[in-house]
N, C-alpha and C positions, 0 to 999 in steps of 0.2 A: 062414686058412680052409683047409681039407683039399680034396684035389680032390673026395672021395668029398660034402662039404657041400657043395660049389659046384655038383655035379651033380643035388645032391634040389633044390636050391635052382632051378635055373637049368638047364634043359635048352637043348636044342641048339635054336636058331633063337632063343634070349634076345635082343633089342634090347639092345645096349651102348653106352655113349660110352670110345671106346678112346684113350687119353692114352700116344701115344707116349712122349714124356717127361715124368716125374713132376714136378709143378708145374708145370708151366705151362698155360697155359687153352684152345692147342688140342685141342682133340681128332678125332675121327672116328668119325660114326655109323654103327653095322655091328650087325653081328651075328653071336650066336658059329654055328660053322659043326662043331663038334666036341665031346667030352665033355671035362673039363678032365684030366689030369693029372699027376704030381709029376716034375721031373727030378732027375737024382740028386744033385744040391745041395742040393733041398730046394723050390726056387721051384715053386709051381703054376702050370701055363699051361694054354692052350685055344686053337683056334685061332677064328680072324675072319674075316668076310666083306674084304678086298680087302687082305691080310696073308700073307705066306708062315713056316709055320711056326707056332710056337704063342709068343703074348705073353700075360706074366704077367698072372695075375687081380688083381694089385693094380695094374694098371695099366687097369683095364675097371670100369667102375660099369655095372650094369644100370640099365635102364629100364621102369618101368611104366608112364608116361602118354605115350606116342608125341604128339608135336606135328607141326606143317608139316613138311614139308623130310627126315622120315625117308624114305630109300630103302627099296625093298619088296627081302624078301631074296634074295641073288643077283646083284640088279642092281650097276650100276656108280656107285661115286660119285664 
């Protein structure tokens, strides 16, 4: 995905689950805090609520149906 799609798709304040490292099942609920994009390698990133810097879009699944336990954005998790 292009940053330019990730940003019609997904504006800034998106509920994300942000998967530091790719496979494995933790994560961390945040949300994006930025517009996403391209470095010059190529990787899209955006940045995140309680993340310094911008971490790849293939590492962040958005969220649509907010459950328990989501932090309200800004706050500290």
């Amino acid at each position: 995905m292009t940053a330019d799609e990730w940003n019609r798709l997904y504006p800034i304040g998106t509920p994300v689950k942000y998967y530091p490292v790719a496979g494995q099942a933790d994560h961390v609920k945040t949300y994006t805090r930025s517009e996403a994009w391209e470095l010059p390698n190529g990787i899209v990133v955006v940045m995140v609520e309680s993340r310094t810097g911008g971490v790849a879009i293939a590492h962040c699944v958005p969220v649509k149906d907010l459950t328990d336990g989501w932090p309200m954005p800004g706050g500290v998790f």
